[in-house]
N, C-alpha and C positions, 0 to 999 in steps of 0.2 A: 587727642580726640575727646572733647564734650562729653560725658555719659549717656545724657541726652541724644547727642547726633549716636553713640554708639547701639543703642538701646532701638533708637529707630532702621537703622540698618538690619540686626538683627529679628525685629517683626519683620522687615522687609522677606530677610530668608527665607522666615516660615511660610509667608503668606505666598512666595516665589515655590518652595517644596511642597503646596498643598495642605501646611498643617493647621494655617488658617484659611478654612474655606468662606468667600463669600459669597453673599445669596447670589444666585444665579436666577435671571427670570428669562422665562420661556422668550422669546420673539418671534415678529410676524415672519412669514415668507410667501415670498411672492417669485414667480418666473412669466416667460413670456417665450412663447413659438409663436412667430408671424409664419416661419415655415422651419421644414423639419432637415436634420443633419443627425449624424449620429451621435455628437456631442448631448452628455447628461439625459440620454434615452437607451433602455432595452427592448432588445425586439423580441420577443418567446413568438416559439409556436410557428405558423405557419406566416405572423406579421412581416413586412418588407416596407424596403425603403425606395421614393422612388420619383423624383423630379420635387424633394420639398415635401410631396404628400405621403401620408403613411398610409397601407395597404393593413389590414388586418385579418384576411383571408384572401385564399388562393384568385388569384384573376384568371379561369379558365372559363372553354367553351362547351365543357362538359361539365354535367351534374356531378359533385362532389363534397365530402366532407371536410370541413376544415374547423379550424379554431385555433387561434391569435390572439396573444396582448403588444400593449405599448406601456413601458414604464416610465416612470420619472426616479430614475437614479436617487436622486438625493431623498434621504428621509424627511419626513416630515415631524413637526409636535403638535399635536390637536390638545394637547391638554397639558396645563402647568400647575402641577402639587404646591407649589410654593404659597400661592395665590387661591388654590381650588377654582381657576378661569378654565374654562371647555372654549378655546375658540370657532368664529364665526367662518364660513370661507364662503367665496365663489367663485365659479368659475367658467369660462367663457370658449367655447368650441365650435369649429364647423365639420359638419360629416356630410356624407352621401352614402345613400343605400342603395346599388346600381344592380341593374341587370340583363344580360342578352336575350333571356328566355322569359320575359313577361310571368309565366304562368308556373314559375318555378322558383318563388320566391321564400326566403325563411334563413336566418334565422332572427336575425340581428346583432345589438350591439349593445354594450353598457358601456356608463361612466362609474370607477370602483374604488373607494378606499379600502385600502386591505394592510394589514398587519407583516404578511408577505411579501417580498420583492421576487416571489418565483409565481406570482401569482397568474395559472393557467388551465384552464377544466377542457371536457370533454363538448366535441362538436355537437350541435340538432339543439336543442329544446336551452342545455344547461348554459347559452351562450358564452362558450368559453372560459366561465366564470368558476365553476365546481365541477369537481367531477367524477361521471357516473357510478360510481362504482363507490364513492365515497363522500355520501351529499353534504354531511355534516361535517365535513374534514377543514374547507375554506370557511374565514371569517371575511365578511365583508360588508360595506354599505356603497349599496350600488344604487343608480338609476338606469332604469333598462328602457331601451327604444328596438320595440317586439316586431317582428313582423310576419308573424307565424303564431296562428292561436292554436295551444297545447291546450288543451281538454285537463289534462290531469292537473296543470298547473294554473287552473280555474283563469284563465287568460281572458278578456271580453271580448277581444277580436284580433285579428291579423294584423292588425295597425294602433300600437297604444305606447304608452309609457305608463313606468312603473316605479314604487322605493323598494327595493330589495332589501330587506336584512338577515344575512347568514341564512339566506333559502330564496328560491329560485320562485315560491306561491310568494304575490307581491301585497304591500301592506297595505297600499292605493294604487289604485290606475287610473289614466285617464287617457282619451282618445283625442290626440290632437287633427284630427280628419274637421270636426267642430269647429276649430278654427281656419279650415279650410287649406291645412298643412297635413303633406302626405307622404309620410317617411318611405313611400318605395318610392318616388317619385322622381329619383336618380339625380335631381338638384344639390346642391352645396344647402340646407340648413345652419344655423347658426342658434346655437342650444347657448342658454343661461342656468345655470344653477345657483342658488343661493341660498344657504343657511344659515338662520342668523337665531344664537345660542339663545340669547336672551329673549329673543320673543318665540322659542321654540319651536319653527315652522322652518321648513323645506319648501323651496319653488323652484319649479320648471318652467321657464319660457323660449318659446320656438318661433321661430321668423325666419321665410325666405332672404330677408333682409337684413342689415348690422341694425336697425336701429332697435331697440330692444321692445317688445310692446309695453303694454300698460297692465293686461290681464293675463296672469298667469295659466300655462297650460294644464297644470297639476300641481294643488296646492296641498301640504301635508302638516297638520300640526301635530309636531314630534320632537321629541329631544332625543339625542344623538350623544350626549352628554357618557353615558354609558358605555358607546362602542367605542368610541375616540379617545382611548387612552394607549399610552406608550408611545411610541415609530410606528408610526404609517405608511404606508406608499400610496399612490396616486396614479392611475394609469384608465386605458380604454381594454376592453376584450369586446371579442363577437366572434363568431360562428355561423357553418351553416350544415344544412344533413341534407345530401341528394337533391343541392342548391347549384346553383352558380350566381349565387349573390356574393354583391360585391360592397366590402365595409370600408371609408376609407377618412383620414381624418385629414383635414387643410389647414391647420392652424390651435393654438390653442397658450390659453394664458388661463392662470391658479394664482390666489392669495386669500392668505388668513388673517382675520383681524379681531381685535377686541385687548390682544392680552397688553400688559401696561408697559410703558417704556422703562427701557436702564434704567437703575438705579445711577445719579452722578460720585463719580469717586471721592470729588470733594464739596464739601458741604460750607464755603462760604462761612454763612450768615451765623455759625454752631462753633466757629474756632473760638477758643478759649484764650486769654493772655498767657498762658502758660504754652502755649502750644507755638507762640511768635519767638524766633530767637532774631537777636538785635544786630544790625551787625557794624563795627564799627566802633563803636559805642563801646567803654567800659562802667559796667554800673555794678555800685557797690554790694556787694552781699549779705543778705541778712541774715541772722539765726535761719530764718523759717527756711529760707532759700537753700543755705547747707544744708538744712537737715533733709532737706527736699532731697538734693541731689546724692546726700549719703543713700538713699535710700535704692536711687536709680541705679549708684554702683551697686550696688547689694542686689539688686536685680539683674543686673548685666554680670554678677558674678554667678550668680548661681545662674542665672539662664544661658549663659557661652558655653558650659559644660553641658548642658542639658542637649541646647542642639546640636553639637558635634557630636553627643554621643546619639544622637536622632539619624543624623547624616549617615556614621559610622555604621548604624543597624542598618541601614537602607542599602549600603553598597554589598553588604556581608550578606542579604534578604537575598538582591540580586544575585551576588556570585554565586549561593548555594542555587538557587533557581536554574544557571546555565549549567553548571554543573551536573546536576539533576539532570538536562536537557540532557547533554552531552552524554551521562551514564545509559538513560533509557536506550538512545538513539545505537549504543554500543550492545545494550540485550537487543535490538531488534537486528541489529548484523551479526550476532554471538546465533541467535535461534532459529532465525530464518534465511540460513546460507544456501538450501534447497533452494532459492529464489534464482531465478536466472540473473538477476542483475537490479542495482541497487540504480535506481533513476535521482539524478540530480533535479530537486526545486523548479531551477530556474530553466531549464528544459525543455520541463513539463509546462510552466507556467508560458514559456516560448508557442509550443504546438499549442496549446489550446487558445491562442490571442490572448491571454491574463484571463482563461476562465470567462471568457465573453457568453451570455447566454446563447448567441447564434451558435453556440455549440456543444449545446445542449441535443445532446440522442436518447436520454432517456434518464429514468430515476430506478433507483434499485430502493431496496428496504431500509437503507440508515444512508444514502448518499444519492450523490446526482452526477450521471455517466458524460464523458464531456468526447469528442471528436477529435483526436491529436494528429499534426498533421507535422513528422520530424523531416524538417529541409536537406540536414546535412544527409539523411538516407533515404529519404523518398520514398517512407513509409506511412502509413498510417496504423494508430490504433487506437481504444476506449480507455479512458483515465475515469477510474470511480473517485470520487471525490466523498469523501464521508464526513459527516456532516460533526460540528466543535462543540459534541457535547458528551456527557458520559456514556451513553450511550454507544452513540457514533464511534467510541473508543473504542467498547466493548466488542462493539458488532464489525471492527476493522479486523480487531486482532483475532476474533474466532474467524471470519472468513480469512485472513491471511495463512492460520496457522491448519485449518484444513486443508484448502486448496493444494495449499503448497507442497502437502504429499501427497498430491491426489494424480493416476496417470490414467487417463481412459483417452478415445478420440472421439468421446460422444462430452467431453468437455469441454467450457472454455476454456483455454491456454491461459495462463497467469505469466504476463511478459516479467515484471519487476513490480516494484515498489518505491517510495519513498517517504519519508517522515524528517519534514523539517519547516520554518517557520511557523514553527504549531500546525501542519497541515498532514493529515493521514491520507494517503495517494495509494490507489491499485493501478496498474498500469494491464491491459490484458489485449489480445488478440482483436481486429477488429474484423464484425461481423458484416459483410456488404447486405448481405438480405435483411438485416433488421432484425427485428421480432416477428413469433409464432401468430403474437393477439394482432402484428402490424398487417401479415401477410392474410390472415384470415380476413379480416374488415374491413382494413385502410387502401392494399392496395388493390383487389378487384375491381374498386371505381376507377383506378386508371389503369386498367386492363393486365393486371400479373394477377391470375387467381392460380391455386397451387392445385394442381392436376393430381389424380388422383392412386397414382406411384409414390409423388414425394408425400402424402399424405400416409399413405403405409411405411414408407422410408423415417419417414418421423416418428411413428407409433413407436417400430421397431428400435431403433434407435434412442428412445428417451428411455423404454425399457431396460434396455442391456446398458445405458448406464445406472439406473436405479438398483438391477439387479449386482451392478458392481458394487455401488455405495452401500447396499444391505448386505451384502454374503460375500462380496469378496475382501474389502478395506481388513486390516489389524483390526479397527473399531468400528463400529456398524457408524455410520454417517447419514443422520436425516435431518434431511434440508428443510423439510415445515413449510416451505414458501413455493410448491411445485405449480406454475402455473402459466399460462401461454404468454405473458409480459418476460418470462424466465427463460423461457426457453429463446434462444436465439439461431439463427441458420447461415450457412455458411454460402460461400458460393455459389457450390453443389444441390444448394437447398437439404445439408445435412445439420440434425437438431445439432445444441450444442448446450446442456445446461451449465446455466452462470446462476450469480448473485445467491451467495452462500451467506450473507451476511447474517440466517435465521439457523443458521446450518445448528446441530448438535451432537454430539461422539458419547458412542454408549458402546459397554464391554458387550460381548456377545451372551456372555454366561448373567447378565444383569438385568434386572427388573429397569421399567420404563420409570426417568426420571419426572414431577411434576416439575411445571413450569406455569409460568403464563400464557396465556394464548396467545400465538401469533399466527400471522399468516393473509390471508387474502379471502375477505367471504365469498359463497361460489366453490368455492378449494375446500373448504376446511370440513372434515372428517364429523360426523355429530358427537362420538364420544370424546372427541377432543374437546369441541367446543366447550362441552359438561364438566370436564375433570383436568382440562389440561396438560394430559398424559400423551404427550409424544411416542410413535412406534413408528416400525418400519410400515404396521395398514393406515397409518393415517397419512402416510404418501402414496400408500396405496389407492386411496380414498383421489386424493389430489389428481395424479396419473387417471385415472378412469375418467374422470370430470374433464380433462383434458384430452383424451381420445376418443369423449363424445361430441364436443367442440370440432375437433378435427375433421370428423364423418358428419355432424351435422352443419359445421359454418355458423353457429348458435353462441353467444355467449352462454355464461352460467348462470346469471341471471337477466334475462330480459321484460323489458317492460310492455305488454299486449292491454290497449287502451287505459284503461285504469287499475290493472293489476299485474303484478309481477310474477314472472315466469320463472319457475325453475328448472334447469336444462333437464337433471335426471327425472324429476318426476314426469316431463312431458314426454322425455324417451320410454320411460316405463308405461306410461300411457298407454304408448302406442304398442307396446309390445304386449299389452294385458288385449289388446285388440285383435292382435294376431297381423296389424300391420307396421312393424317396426320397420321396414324397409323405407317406410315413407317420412321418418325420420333423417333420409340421405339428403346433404346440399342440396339443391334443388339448381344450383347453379353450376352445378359439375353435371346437368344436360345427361343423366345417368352414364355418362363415362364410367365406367368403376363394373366390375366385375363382382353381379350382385353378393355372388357368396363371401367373398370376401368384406363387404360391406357390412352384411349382417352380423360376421366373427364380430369383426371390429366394433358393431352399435354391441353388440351382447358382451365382450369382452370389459365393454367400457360401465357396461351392468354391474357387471360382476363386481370389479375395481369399486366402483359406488358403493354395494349393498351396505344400507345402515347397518347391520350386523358385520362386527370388523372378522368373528370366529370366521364368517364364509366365503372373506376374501382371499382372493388368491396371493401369493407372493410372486416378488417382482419374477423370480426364477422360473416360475411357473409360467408368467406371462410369457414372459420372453419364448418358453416351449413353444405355447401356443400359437405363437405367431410365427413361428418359424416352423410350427404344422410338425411337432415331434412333441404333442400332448394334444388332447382332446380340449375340446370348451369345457366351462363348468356348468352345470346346468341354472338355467336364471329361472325363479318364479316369475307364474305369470303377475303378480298383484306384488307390488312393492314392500319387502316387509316394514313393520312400525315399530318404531322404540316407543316404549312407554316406562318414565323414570319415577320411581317411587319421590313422594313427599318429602323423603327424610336426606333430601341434596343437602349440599352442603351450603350456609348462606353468607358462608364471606368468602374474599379471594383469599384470604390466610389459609383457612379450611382445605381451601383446595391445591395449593401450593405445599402447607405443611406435611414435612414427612420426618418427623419426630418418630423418638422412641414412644410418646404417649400414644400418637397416630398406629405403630405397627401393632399396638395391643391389639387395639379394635378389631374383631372380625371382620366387618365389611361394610362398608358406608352407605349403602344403596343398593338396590337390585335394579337391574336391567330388563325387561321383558320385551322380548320381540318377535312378535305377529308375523306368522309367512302364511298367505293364502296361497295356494295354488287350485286348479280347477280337479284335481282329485280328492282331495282333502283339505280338511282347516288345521295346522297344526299351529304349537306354542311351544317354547323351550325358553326359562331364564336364569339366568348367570348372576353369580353375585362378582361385582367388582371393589376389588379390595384397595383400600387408600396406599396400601404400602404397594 
C-alpha cells in the first residue's frame, strides 16, 4: 500500500469516528397533509382523528370544556449557528369553526411553534395553548383565530386573529369579518401564513377559497429571529369553556426556506497535482517526491498509533459506561426489593403503545403518567415516566424510595418499577375516577358531580392519611405538593394520595430542613413561600386549601372579570360576614347537611390561617372530623403576616444553613394581625434561619 493511499484511509476513519467533524448546515423542511392519518402526527388532549380530518375538541351536543393539540412529530431547525440564518417559513391550512348552538360560541384555535412536543394548556380563554395555573410556563409563537372576546386579554372582538408571543394578550390583531370572512361561519377556511426573516414581517391571509388573496388579513412587522432557536415543534391547539364549538383541521402543508444548500463533498475545480495518483503509469522519482513521501510515512507512523489508541479509548469509554449501567441497575434491585416487582422495558413500552401521547392521563411534578393496558393479564394500570434529566433522577429515586415503605389505604399502591434503556419508570395502581381537580371541574359538565358524602369521604380520608405521613412513618414524610391534581379516586370514589416526587423525610426530633420552593401556587403555605422551610403546617396549609375546594367547587385561584380571586381570602370573607354557609357549591342544590358544611368551610380556615403556630395538626383534624374533638375557633377577619425589611435577598440566604447561619439569632420577625369582633390583638415571633 502507497503511503499516500494509506494515509487517506486513515483520515477516512477519523472522519467515519467523528473525530473530524464536518460543517454541517442546517436545511429546509418541508411536509404535506392533503388529509390526515396517524403517521408523523400526535394527538394531545381531547384532539381525534376521523375520516382524514383532525377534531381538535370534543364534538358534543352539550356545552363543554375541552382543549386539544395536533403535532407534527418530526423536529424542526428554525435557526442555523453556522451561518447565523433564522429561516423563513409558510404555511398553508384549512379549518372550520362549527356549531350546533349558534349562540354558544368560544373559543377557538391557533397555529403554534413551540419548543415542546407536549405542547397543551387549559380550556376557555388560554385556547389550549398555556395553561391556567401556569401562564408563563409555555414558550410559543402562535397565530390565534379567537372567537370569544376576553376582556382581560384586551381581545377587539369575538371574531379576530392574532400574533401571540409566549402570552395569550396578542401583539397585533385583526378582524377578518372586513374582508368579509367569518371564522364561526362553519365553512372549511383556508389560512396562509408566512414569514419571511429577512424582510421581518409576519402575514395572515384567509379565503373561503384555495386561491390565495392579494391583501393580507393581518400584517405584522416583526422578527422572530429570537424565539426560533433550537427544536421546534409545529402543531394546531383550540379549546372551548361551556362551548360546543367545534375546531377541526382538513389538510395542511409547512416548509422553511432561506438557509443555503450542502456544502459538495468534492470540490472539482480546487484539486491539486498532488492530490491525482496516476495509474498505470510508472514515473520516475525525484528527490523532492521521496522526500514528500518519507514524510507521509512519518505521518502514517505516528498517526496509526495515535488512532488505534483513540478507537481503544472509545471501546474501554463504552464498556466502563454499561458497566456502570449494569452496577446502578444492581443498587436499584440491592435497595428497593420492598418493591412488589421489577417491570421489564419492553413490557411497559408494549401497554403503553411505545409511549404514544393518546396515553397520556396526566403529568406529575418531574414526569408524565401514561395508561397501561397488559394483554397477557387483562389489567390495566398508570406508568409514571420521569422525565431524562438530573432532576427527573433525583425526584424518581426520592419518590421510589419513600413510597416504597409507605402502607396506608388512603394511598396509591406502587405496583413495580423499572430502569433501563436510560428510562426511570413507576408503574402504580390505576385510578378509574381520575383526579380530585378532574371530578370537581371537568366532569360536572357531563353530568358525574361528587355528591356530597364522597365529599366528606374525601376530606376524611386525605386526613388520616396526612396524619399517617406526619405522626405515624419511622420519619415524618412531607409531600410539599398536596393538591386536587394529587389526589386521585378510586372506584369507590375513595382519595388516594400519589405523586411523591416533591415528597421529603425529616427525623421526628429534627428542626425543618430549608430547601427551595416547590409545590403548586394556590397550595403553598406563605411562610414557605418566604423562607423555604418545609413542615408538617405547610401541608397543613396545602390540605385546608384543598377542603375548601371540596365544599366550595372553587379553584384556589380564580379569575372574576379582571382580577384574580383567591379561594381563602373569599371564604374568609364571607365568614367576617357571618355568612359562610354561602360559600357551599352552589351546584350541590344544598344537598349537604348544613352543619356539617360549615365544620368543613371552618375547618378548611383553620388549615389555611397564615399563622402556621394556630394550625392544627393533621391528628387533630382527623378528631374533628370524626366528631372526637371540638373545632378550633377561626377569627372573624383573616389574620396578616407582616415580614420585616431585613428578608433575606438571595436564594443562597435562604437555603443556607451553615454554621455561620446558626450563629445568627434570628433573620426576621414575623408579625401577625388577628382581628376579631371583641378585640384587636398582635403577637410576633422571631423565626430563626437554623
Amino acid at each position: 500500500m502507497r503511503p499516500r493511499k494509506g494515509f487517506i484511509i486513515i483520515l477516512f476513519f477519523f472522519a467515519s469516528f467523528g473525530f473530524l467533524d464536518p460543517v454541517v448546515l442546517a436545511e429546509n423542511t418541508s411536509f404535506e397533509f392533503p388529509s390526515f392519518n396517524f403517521r408523523n402526527i400526535s394527538l394531545l388532549g381531547d384532539s381525534y382523528l376521523r375520516n382524514g380530518v383532525i377534531g381538535l375538541t370534543r364534538s358534543v351536543d352539550v356545552p363543554t370544556s375541552s382543549a386539544g393539540s395536533i403535532i407534527y412529530n418530526n423536529p424542526i431547525t428554525f435557526f442555523d449557528p453556522e451561518t447565523n440564518i433564522t429561516a423563513s417559513f409558510s404555511t398553508k391550512f384549512a379549518f372550520s369553526i362549527n356549531n350546533v348552538n349558534p349562540s354558544s360560541f368560544g373559543d377557538g384555535l391557533t397555529f403554534f411553534i413551540s419548543p415542546s412536543n407536549q405542547t397543551l394548556g387549559s380550556p376557555g380563554g388560554y385556547l389550549g395553548l398555556v395553561n391556567s395555573s401556569q401562564l408563563t410556563s409555555n414558550k410559543f409563537v402562535a397565530v390565534e383565530f379567537d372567537t370569544r372576546m376576553d376582556s382581560h386579554l384586551n381581545d377587539p372582538s369575538e371574531n379576530h386573529v392574532g400574533l401571540d408571543i409566549d402570552s395569550m394578550n396578542s401583539i397585533k390583531t385583526a378582524e377578518p369579518i372586513v374582508q368579509g370572512i367569518d371564522l364561526k361561519s362553519g365553512n372549511f377556511i383556508t389560512a396562509w401564513i408566512d414569514y419571511k426573516n429577512e424582510q421581518g414581517k409576519l402575514m395572515v391571509f384567509l379565503s373561503y377559497y384555495s386561491l390565495k388573496p392579494e391583501k393580507p388579513t393581518l400584517s405584522v412587522d416583526i422578527s422572530l429571529s429570537n424565539y426560533l432557536k433550537g427544536i421546534m415543534y409545529v402543531g394546531f391547539s383550540a379549546s372551548t369553556e361551556g362551548s360546543t364549538e367545534l375546531h377541526q383541521i382538513q389538510n395542511w402543508s409547512f416548509q422553511t426556506s432561506g438557509f443555503l444548500a450542502p456544502r459538495p463533498n468534492l470540490q472539482p475545480h480546487n484539486v491539486s497535482d498532488n492530490s491525482v495518483t496516476a495509474v498505470g503509469v510508472d514515473i520516475p522519482k525525484t528527490g523532492s517526491s521521496k522526500k514528500h513521501e518519507k514524510k507521509l510515512g512519518l505521518g502514517v507512523a505516528i498517526a496509526g498509533p495515535a488512532f488505534f489508541f483513540v478507537v481503544l479509548s472509545v471501546l474501554v469509554y463504552v464498556s466502563v459506561k454499561k458497566l456502570r449501567d449494569v452496577r446502578r441497575q444492581k443498587i436499584f434491585r440491592t435497595d428497593f426489593v420492598a418493591c412488589p416487582r421489577e417491570y421489564n422495558y419492553k413490557e411497559l413500552k408494549l401497554a403503553t403503545k411505545g409511549f404514544h401521547p393518546s396515553r397520556i392521563i396526566g403529568h406529575g411534578s418531574f414526569g408524565t403518567v401514561y395508561k397501561a393496558f397488559f394483554i397477557s393479564t387483562g389489567t390495566i394500570a398508570a406508568v409514571k415516566r420521569s422525565r431524562h434529566s438530573h432532576d427527573g433522577k433525583t425526584e424518581f429515586l426520592a419518590e421510589l424510595s419513600i413510597i416504597a415503605g409507605l402502607r396506608h389505604k388512603n394511598l396509591v399502591q406502587l405496583q413495580g418499577w423499572c430502569v433501563e434503556k436510560g428510562e426511570l419508570l413507576l408503574v402504580y395502581e390505576f385510578m378509574p375516577n381520575g383526579s380530585l381537580d378532574k371530578m370537581l371541574y371537568l366532569e360536572p359538565e357531563r353530568g358525574h358531580l361528587l355528591n356530597w358524602s364522597h365529599r366528606v369521604n374525601i376530606a376524611i380520608g386525605l386526613a388520616s392519611v396526612l396524619s399517617y405521613l406526619h405522626q405515624e412513618c419511622e420519619q415524618i414524610v412531607i409531600h410539599r405538593d398536596i393538591k386536587a391534581g394529587n389526589i386521585l379516586l378510586d372506584g369507590n370514589f375513595n382519595p388516594r394520595l400519589g405523586d411523591f416526587g416533591l415528597a421529603k423525610l425529616m427525623d421526628h426530633d429534627k428542626s425543618p430542613v430549608s430547601t427551595l420552593t416547590a409545590g403548586t401556587m394556590g397550595y403553598l403555605a406563605p411562610e414557605y413561600l418566604q423562607y423555604g422551610k418545609a413542615t408538617e403546617k405547610t401541608d397543613v396549609f396545602s390540605y385546608g386549601v384543598v377542603v375548601l375546594e371540596v365544599a366550595c367547587g372553587r379553584r384556589p385561584i380564580e379569575r372574576e372579570g379582571t382580577k384574580m380571586v383567591n379561594l381563602v381570602d373569599w371564604v374568609w370573607g364571607l365568614h367576617s360576614q357571618g355568612k359562610i354557609i354561602e360559600a357551599a357549591d352552589k351546584r350541590l342544590k344544598e344537598e349537604f347537611i348544613e352543619e356539617e358544611m360549615k365544620k368543613l368551610l371552618l375547618l378548611g380556615l383553620s388549615c389555611a390561617n397564615p399563622d402556621s403556630a394556630d394550625r392544627p395538626s393533621m391528628r387533630r383534624v382527623l378528631q374533628i372530623l370524626n366528631n372526637e374533638a371540638a373545632c378550633l375557633p377561626v377569627p372573624k377577619l383573616k389574620p396578616s403576616l407582616i415580614f420585616s425589611c431585613s428578608l433575606p435577598l438571595s436564594i443562597d440566604e435562604i437555603v443556607s444553613d451553615g454554621e455561620e447561619d446558626n450563629k445568627r439569632n434570628s433573620m426576621c420577625e414575623i408579625k401577625i394581625v388577628s382581628d376579631s369582633e371583641e378585640s384587636n390583638t398582635s403577637h410576633s415571633m422571631c423565626v430563626d434561619k437554623d
